[in-house]
C-alpha positions in Angstrom: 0.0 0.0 0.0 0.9 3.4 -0.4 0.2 6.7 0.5 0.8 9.9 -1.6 1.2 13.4 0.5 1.1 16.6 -1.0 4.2 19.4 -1.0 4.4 20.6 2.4 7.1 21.5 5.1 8.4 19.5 8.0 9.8 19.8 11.7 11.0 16.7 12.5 11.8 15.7 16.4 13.8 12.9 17.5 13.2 10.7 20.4 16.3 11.1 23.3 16.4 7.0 23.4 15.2 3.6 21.5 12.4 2.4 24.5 8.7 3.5 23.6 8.3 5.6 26.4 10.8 8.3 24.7 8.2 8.5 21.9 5.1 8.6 24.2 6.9 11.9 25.9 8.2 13.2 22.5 4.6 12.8 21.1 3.1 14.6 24.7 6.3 17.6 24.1 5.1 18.3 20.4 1.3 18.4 21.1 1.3 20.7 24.8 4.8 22.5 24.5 6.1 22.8 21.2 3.2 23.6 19.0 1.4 26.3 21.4 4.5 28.3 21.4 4.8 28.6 17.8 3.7 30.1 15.1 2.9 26.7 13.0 0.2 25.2 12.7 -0.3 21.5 11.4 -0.8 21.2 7.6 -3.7 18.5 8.3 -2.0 15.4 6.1 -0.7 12.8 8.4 2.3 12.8 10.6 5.4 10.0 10.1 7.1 8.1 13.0 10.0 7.5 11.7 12.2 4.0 12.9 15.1 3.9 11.0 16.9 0.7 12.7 20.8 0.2 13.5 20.1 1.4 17.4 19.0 5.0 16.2 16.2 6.8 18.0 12.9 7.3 16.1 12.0 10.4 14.9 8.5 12.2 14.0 7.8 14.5 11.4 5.4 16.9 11.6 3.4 18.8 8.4 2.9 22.3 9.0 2.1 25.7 7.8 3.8 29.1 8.9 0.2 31.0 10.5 
């Protein structure tokens, strides 16, 4: 399956360790930190966790738009 996603910009975040309870606090940082003390909003298509192996933290992207 696959999923196409239109043009947009990213912030992506990376997670401080490998154990799922670094992304669960990453997740709860982006959503009541990070975003309300910006100026971008998100660009409504859907976010990526990223897992890209080799002992590397995850990462999440987020799509947003400059308000």
């Amino acid at each position: 399956m696959s999923i196409e996603l239109p043009a947009s910009h990213w912030v992506v975040f990376e997670a401080d360790e490998l154990k799922p309870e670094a992304i669960q606090r990453l997740w709860h940082h982006i959503m009541t930190e990070w975003f309300p003390s910006t100026s971008y909003q998100h660009a409504g298509i859907p976010e990526l966790e990223v897992y890209r192996g080799h002992g590397t933290p995850p990462q999440v992207w987020i799509p947003v738009k400059f308000v």
